[in-house]
N, CA, C, O and CB atoms as a CASP TS submission, in Angstrom:
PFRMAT TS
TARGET T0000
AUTHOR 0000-0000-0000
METHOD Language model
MODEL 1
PARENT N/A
ATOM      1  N   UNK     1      87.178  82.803 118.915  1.00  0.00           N
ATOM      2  CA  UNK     1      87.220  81.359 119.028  1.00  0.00           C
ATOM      3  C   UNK     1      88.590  80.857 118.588  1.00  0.00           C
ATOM      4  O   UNK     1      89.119  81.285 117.562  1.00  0.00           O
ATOM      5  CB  UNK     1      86.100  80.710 118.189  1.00  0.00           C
ATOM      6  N   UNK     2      89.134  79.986 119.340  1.00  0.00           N
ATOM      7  CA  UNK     2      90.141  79.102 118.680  1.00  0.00           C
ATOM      8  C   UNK     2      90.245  78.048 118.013  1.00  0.00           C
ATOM      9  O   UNK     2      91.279  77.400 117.851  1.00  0.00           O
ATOM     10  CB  UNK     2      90.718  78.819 119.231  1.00  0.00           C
ATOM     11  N   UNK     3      88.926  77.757 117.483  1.00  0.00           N
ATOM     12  CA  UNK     3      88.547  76.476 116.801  1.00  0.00           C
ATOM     13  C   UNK     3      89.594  76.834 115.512  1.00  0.00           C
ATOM     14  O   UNK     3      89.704  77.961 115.029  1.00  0.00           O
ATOM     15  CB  UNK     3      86.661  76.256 116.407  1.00  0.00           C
ATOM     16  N   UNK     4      90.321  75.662 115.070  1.00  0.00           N
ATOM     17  CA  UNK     4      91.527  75.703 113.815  1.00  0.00           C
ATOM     18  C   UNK     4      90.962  75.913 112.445  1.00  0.00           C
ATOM     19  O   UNK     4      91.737  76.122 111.512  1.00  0.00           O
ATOM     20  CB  UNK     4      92.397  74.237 113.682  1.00  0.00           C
ATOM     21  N   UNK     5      89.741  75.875 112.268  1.00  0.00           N
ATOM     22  CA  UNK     5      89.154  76.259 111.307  1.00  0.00           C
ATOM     23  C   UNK     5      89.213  77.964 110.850  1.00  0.00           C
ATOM     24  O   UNK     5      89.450  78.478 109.756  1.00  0.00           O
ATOM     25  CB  UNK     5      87.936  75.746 111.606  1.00  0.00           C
ATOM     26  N   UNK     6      88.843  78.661 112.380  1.00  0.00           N
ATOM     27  CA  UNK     6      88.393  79.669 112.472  1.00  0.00           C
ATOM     28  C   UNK     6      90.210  80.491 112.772  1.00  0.00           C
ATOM     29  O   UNK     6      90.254  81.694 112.514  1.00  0.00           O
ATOM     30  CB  UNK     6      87.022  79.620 113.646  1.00  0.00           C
ATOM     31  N   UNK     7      90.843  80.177 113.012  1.00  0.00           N
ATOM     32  CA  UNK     7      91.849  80.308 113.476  1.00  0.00           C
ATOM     33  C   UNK     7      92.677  80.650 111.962  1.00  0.00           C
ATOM     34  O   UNK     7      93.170  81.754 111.728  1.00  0.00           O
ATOM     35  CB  UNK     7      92.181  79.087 114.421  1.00  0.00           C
ATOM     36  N   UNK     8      92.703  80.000 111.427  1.00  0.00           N
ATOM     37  CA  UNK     8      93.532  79.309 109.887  1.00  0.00           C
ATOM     38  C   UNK     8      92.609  80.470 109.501  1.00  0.00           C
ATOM     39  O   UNK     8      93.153  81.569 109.398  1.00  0.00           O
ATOM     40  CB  UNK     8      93.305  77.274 109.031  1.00  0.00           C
ATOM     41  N   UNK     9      91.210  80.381 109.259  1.00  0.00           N
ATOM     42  CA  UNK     9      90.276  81.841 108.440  1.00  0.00           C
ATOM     43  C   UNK     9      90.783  82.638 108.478  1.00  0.00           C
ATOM     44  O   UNK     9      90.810  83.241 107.406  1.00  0.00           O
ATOM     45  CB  UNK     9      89.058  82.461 108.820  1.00  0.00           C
ATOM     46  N   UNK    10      91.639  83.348 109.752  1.00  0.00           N
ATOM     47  CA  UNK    10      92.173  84.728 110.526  1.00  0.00           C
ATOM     48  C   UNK    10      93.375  84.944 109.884  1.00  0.00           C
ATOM     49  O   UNK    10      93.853  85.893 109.263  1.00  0.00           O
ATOM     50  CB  UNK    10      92.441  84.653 112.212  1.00  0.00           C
ATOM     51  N   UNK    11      93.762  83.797 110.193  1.00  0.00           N
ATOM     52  CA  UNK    11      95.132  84.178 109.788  1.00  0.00           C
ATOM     53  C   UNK    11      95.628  83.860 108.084  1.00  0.00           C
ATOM     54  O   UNK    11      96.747  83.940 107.577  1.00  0.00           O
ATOM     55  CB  UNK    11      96.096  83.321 110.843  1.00  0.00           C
ATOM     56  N   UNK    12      94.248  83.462 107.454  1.00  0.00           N
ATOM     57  CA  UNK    12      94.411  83.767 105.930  1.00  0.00           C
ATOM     58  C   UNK    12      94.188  85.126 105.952  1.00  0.00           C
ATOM     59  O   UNK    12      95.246  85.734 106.113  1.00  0.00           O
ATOM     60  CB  UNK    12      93.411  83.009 104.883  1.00  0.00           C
ATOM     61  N   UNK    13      93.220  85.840 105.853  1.00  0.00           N
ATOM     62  CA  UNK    13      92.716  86.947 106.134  1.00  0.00           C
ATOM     63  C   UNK    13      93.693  88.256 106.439  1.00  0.00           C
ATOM     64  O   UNK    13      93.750  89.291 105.774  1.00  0.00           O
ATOM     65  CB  UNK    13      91.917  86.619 107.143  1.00  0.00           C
ATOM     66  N   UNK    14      94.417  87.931 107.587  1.00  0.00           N
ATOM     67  CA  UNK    14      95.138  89.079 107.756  1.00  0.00           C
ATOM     68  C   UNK    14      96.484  89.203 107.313  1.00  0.00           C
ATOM     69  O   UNK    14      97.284  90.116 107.514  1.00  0.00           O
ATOM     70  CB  UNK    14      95.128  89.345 108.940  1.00  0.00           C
ATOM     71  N   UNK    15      96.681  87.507 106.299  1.00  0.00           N
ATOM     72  CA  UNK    15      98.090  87.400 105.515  1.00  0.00           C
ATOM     73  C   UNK    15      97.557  88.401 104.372  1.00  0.00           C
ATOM     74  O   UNK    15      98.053  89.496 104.105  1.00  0.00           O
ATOM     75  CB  UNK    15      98.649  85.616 104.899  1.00  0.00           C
ATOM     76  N   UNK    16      96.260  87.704 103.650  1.00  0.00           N
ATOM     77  CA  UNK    16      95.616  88.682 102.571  1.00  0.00           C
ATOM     78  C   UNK    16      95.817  91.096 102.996  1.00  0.00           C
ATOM     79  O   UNK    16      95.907  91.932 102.097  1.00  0.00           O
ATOM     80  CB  UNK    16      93.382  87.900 102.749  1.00  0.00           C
ATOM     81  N   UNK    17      95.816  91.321 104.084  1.00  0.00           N
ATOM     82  CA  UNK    17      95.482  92.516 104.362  1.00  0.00           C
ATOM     83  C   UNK    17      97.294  92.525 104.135  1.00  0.00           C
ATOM     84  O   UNK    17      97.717  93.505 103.521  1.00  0.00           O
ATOM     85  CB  UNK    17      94.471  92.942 105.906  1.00  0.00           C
ATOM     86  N   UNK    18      97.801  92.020 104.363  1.00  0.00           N
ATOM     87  CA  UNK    18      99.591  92.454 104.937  1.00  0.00           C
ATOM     88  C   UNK    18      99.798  92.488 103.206  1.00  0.00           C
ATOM     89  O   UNK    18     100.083  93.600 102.762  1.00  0.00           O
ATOM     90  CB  UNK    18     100.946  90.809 106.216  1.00  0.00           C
ATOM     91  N   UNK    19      99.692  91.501 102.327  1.00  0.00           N
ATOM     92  CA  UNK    19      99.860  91.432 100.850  1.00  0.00           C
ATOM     93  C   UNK    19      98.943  92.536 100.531  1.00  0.00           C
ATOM     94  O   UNK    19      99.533  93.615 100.592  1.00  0.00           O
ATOM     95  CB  UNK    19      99.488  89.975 100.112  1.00  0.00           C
ATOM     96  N   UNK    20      97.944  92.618 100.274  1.00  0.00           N
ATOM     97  CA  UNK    20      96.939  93.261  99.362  1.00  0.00           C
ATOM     98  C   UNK    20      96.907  94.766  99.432  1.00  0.00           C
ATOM     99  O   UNK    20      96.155  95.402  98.694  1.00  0.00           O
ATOM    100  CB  UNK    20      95.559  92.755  99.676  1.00  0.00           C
ATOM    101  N   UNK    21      97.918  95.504 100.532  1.00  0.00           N
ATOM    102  CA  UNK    21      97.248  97.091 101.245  1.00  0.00           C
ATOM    103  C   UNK    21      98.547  97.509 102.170  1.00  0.00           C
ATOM    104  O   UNK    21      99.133  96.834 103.016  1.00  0.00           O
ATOM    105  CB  UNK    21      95.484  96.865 102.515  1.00  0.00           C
ATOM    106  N   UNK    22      98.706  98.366 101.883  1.00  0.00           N
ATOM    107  CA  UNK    22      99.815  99.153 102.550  1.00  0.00           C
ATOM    108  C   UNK    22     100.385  99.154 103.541  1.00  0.00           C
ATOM    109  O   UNK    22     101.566  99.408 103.778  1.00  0.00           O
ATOM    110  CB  UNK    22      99.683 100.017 102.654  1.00  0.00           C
ATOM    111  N   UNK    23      98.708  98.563 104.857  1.00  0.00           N
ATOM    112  CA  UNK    23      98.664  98.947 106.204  1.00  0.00           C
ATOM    113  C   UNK    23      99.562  97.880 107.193  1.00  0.00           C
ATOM    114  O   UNK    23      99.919  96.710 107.058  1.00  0.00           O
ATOM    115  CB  UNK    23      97.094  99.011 106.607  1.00  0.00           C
ATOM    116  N   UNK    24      99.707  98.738 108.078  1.00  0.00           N
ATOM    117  CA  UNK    24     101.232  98.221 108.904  1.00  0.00           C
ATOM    118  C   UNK    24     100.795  97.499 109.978  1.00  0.00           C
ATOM    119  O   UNK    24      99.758  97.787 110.574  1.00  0.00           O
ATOM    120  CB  UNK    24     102.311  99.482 109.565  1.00  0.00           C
ATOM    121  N   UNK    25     101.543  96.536 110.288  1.00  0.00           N
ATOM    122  CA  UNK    25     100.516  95.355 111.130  1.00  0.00           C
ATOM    123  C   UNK    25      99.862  96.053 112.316  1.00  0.00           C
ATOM    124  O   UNK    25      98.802  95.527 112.656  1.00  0.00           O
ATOM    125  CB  UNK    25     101.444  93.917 111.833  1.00  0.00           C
ATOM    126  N   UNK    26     100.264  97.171 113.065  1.00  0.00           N
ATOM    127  CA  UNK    26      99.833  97.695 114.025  1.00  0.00           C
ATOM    128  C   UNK    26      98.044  98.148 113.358  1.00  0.00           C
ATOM    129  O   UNK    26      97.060  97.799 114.011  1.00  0.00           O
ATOM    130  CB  UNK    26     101.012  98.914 114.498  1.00  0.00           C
ATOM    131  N   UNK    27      97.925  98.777 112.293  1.00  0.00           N
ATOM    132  CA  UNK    27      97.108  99.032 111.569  1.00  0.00           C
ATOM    133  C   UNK    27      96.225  97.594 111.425  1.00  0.00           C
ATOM    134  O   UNK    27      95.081  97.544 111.876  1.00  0.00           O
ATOM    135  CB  UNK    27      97.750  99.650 110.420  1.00  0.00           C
ATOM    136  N   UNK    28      96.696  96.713 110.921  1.00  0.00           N
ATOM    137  CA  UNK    28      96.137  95.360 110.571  1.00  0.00           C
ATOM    138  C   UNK    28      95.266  95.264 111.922  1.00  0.00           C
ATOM    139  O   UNK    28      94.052  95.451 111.994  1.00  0.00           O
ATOM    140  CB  UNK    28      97.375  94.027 110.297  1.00  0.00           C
ATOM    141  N   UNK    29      96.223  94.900 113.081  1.00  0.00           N
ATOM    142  CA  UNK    29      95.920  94.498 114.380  1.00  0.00           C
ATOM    143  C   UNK    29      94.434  95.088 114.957  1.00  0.00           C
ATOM    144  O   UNK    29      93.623  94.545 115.707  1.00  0.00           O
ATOM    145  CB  UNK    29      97.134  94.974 115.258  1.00  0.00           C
ATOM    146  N   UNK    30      94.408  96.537 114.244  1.00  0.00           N
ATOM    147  CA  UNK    30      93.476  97.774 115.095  1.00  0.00           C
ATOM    148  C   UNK    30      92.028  97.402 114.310  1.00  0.00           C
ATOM    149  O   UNK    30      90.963  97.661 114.872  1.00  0.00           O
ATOM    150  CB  UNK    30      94.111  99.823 114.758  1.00  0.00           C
ATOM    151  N   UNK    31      92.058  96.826 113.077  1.00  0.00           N
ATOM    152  CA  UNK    31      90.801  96.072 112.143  1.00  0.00           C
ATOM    153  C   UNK    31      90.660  94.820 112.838  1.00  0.00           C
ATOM    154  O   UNK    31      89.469  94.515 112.901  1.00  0.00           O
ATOM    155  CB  UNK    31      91.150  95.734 110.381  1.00  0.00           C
ATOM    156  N   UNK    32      91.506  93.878 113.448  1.00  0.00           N
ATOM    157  CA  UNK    32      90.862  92.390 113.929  1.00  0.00           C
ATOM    158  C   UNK    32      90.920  92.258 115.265  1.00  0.00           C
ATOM    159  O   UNK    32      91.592  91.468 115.929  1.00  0.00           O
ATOM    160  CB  UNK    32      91.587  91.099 113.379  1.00  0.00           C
ATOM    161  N   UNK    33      89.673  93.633 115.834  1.00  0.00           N
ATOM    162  CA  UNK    33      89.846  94.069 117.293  1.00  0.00           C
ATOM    163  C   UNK    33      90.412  93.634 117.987  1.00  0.00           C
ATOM    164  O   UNK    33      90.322  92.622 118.681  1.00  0.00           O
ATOM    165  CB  UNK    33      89.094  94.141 117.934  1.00  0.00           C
ATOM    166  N   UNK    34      91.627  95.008 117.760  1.00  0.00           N
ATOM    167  CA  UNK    34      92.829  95.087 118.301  1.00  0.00           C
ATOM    168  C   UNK    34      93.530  94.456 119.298  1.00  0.00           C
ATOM    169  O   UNK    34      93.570  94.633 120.515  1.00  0.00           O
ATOM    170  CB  UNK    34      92.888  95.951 118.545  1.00  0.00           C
ATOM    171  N   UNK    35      94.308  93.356 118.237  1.00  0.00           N
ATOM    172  CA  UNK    35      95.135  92.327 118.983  1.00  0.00           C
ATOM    173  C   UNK    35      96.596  93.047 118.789  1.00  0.00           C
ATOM    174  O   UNK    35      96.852  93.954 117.997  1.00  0.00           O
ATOM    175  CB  UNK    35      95.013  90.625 118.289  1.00  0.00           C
ATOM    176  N   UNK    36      97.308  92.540 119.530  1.00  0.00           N
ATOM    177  CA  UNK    36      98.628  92.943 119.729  1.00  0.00           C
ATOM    178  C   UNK    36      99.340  92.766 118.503  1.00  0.00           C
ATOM    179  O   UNK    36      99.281  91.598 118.120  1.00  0.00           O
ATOM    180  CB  UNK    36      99.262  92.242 120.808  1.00  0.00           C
ATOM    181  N   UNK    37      99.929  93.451 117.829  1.00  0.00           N
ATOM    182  CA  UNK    37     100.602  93.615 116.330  1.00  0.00           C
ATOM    183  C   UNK    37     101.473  92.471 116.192  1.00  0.00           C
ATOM    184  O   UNK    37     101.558  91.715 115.224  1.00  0.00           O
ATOM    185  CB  UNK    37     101.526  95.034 116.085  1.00  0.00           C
ATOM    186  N   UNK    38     102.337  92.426 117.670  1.00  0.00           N
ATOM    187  CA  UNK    38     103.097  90.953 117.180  1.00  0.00           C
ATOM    188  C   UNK    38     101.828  89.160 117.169  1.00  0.00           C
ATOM    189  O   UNK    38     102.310  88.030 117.091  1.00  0.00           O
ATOM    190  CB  UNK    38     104.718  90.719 118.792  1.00  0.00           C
ATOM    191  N   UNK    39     100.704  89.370 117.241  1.00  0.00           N
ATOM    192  CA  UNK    39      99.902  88.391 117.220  1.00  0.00           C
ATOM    193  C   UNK    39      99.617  88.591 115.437  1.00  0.00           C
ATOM    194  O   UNK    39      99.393  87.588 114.759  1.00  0.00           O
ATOM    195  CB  UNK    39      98.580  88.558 118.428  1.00  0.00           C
ATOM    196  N   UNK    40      99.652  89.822 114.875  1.00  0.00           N
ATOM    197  CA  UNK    40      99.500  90.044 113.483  1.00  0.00           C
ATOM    198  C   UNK    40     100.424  89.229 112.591  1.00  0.00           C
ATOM    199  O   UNK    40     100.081  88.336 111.817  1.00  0.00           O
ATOM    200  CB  UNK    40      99.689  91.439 113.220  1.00  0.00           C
ATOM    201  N   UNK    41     101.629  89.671 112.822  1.00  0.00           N
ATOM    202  CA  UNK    41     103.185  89.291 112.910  1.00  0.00           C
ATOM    203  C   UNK    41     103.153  88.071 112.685  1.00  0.00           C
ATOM    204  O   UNK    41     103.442  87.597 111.586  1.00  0.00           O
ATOM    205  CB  UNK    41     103.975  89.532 114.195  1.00  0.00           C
ATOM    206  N   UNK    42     102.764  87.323 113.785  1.00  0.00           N
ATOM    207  CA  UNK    42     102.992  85.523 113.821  1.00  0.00           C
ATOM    208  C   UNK    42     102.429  84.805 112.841  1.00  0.00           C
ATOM    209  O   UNK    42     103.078  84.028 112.141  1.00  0.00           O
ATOM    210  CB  UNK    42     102.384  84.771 115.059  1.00  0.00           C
ATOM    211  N   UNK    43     100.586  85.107 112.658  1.00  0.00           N
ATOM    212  CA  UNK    43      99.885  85.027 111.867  1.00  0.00           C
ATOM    213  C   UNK    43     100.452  85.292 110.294  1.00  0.00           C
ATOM    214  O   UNK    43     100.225  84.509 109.372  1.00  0.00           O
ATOM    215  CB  UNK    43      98.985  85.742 112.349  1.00  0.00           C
ATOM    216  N   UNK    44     101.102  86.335 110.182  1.00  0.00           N
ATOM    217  CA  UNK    44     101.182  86.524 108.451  1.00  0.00           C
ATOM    218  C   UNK    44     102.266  85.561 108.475  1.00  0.00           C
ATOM    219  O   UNK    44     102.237  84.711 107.585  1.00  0.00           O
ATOM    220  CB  UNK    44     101.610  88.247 107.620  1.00  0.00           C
ATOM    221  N   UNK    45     103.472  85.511 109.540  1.00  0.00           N
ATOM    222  CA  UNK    45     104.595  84.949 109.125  1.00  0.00           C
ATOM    223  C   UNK    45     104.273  83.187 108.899  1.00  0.00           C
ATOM    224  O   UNK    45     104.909  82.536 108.070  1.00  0.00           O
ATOM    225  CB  UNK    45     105.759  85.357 110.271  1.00  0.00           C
ATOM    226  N   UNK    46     103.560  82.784 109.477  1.00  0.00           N
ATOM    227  CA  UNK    46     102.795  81.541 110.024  1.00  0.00           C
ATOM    228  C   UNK    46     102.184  80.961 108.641  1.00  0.00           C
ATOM    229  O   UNK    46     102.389  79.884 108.080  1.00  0.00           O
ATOM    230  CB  UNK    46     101.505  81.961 111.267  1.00  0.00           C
ATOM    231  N   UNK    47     101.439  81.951 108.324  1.00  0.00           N
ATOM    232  CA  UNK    47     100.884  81.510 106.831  1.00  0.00           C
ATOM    233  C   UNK    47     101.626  81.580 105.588  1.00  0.00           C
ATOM    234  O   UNK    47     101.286  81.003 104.555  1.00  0.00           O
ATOM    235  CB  UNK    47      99.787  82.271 106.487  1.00  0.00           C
ATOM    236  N   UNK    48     102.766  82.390 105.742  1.00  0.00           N
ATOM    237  CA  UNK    48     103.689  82.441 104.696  1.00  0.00           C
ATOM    238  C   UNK    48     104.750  81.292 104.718  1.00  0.00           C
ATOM    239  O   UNK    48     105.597  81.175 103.832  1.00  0.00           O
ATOM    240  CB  UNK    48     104.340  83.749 104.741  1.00  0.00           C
ATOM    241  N   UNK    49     104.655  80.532 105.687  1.00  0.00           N
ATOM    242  CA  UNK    49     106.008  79.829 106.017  1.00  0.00           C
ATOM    243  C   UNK    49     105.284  78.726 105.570  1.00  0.00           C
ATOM    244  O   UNK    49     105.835  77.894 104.849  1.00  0.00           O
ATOM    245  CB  UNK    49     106.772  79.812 107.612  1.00  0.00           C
ATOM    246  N   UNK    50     103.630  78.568 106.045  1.00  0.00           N
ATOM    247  CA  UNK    50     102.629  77.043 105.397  1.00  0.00           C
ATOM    248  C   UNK    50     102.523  77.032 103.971  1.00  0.00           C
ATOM    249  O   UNK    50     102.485  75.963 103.361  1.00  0.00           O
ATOM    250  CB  UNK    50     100.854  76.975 105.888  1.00  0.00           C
ATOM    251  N   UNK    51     102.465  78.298 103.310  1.00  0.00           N
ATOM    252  CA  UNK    51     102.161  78.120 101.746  1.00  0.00           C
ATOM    253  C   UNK    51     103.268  77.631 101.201  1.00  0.00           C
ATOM    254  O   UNK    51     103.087  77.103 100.104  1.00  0.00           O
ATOM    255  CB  UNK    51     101.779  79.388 100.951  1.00  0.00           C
ATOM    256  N   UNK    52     104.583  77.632 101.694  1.00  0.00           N
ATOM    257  CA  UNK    52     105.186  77.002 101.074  1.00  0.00           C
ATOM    258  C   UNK    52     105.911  75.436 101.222  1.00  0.00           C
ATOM    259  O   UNK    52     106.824  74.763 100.744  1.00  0.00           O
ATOM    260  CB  UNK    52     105.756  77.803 100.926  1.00  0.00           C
ATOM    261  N   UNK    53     104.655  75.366 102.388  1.00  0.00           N
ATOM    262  CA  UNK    53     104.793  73.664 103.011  1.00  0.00           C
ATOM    263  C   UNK    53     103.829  73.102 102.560  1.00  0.00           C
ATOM    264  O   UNK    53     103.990  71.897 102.367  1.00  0.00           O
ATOM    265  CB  UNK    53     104.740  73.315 104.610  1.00  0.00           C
ATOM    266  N   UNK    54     102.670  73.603 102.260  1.00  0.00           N
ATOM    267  CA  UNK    54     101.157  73.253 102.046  1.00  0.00           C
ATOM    268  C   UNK    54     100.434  73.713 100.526  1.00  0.00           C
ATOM    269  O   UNK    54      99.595  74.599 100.365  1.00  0.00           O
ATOM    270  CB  UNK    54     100.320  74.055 103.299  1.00  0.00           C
ATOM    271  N   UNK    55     100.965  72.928  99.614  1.00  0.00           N
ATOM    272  CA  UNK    55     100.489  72.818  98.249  1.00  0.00           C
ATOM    273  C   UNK    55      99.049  73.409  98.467  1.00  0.00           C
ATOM    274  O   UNK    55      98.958  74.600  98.170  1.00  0.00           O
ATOM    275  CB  UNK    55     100.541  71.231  97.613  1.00  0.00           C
ATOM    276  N   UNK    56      97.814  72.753  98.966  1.00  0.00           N
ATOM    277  CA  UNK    56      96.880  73.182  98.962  1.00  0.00           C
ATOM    278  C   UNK    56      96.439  74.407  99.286  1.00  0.00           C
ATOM    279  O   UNK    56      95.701  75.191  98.689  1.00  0.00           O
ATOM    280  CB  UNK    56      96.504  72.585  99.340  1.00  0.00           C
ATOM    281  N   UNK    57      97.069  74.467 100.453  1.00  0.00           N
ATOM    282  CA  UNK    57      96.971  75.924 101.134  1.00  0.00           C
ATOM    283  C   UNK    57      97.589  76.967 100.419  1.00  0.00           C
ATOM    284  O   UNK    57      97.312  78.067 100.896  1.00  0.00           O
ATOM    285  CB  UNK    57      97.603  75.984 102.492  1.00  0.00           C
ATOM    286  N   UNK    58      98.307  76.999  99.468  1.00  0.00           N
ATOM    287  CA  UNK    58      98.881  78.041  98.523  1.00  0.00           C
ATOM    288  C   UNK    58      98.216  78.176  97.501  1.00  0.00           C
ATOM    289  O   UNK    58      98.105  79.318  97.055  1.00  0.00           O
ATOM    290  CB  UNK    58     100.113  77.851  98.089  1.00  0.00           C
ATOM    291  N   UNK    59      97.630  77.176  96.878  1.00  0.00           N
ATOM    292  CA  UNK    59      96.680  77.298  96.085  1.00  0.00           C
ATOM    293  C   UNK    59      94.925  77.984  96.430  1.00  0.00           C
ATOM    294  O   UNK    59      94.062  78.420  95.668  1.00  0.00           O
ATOM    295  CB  UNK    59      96.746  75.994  95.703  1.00  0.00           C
ATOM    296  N   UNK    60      94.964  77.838  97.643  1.00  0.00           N
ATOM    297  CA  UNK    60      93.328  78.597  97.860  1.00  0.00           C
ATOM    298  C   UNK    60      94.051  79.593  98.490  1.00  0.00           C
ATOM    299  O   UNK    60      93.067  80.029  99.087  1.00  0.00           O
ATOM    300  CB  UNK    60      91.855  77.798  98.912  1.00  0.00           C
ATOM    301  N   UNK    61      94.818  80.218  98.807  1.00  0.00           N
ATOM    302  CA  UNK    61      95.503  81.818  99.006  1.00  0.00           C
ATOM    303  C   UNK    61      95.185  82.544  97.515  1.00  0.00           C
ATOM    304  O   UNK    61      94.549  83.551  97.202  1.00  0.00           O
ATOM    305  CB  UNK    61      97.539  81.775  99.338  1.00  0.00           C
ATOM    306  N   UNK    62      95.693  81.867  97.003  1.00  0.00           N
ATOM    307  CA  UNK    62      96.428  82.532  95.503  1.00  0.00           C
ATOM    308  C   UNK    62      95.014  82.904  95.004  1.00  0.00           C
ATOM    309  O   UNK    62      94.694  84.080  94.831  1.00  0.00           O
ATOM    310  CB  UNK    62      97.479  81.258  94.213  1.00  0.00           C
ATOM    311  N   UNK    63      93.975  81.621  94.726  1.00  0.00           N
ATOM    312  CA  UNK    63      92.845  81.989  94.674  1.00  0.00           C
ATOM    313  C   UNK    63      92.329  82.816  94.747  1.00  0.00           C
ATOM    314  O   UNK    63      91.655  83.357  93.871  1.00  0.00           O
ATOM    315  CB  UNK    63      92.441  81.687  95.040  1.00  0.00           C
ATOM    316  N   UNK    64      92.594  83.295  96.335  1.00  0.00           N
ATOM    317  CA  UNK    64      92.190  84.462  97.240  1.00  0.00           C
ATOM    318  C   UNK    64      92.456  85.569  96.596  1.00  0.00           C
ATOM    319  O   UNK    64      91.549  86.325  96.246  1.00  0.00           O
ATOM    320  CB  UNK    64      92.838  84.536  98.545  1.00  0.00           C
ATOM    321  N   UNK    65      93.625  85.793  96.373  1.00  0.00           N
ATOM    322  CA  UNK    65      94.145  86.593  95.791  1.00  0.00           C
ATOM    323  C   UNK    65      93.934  87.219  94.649  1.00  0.00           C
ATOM    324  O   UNK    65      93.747  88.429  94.525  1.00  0.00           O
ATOM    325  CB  UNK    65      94.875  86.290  95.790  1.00  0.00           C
ATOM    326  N   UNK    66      93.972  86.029  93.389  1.00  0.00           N
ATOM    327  CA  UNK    66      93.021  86.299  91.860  1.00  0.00           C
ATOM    328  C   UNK    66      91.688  87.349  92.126  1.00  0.00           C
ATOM    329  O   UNK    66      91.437  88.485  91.722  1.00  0.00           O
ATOM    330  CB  UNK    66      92.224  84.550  91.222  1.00  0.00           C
ATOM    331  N   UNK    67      90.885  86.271  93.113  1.00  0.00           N
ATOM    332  CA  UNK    67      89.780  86.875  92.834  1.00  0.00           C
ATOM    333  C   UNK    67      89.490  88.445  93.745  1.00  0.00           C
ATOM    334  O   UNK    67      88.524  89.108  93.366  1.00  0.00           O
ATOM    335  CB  UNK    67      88.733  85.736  93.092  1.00  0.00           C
ATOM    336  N   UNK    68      90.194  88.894  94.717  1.00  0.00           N
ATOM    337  CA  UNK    68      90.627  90.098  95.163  1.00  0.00           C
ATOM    338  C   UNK    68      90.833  90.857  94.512  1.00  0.00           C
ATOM    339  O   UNK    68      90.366  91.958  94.800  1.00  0.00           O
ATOM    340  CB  UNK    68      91.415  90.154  95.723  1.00  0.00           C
ATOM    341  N   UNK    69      91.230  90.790  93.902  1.00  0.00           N
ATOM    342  CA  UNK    69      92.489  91.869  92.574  1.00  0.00           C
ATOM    343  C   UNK    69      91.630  92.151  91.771  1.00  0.00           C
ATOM    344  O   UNK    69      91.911  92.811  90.771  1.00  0.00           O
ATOM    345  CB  UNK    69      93.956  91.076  91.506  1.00  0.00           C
TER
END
């Protein structure tokens, strides 16, 4: 689905896998049936470029993150 809700979920998600785990976006890609690595790519870069536009949105990452760890 491309609903922006669900969209934004994904691409928290597979920013969390690129931070949290070793695996190389091709790897990432092959877990969120297998999309093209540069669709991985856009996504992590996408969310990394908002957390630091989007107070809120860095704060429920980080979250993410705490409670991951």
């Amino acid at each position: 689905s491309r609903e922006k809700a669900i969209n934004q979920a994904r691409q928290v998600a597979i920013y969390l896998c690129r931070e949290l785990t070793d695996l190389s976006f091709p790897k990432i890609a092959e877990q969120f049936g297998g999309r093209d690595h540069s669709t991985i790519m856009h996504a992590y870069e996408r969310i990394k470029s908002r957390r630091k536009a989007e107070i809120d949105l860095d704060q429920a990452v980080q979250e993410l993150v705490e409670k991951l760890r």
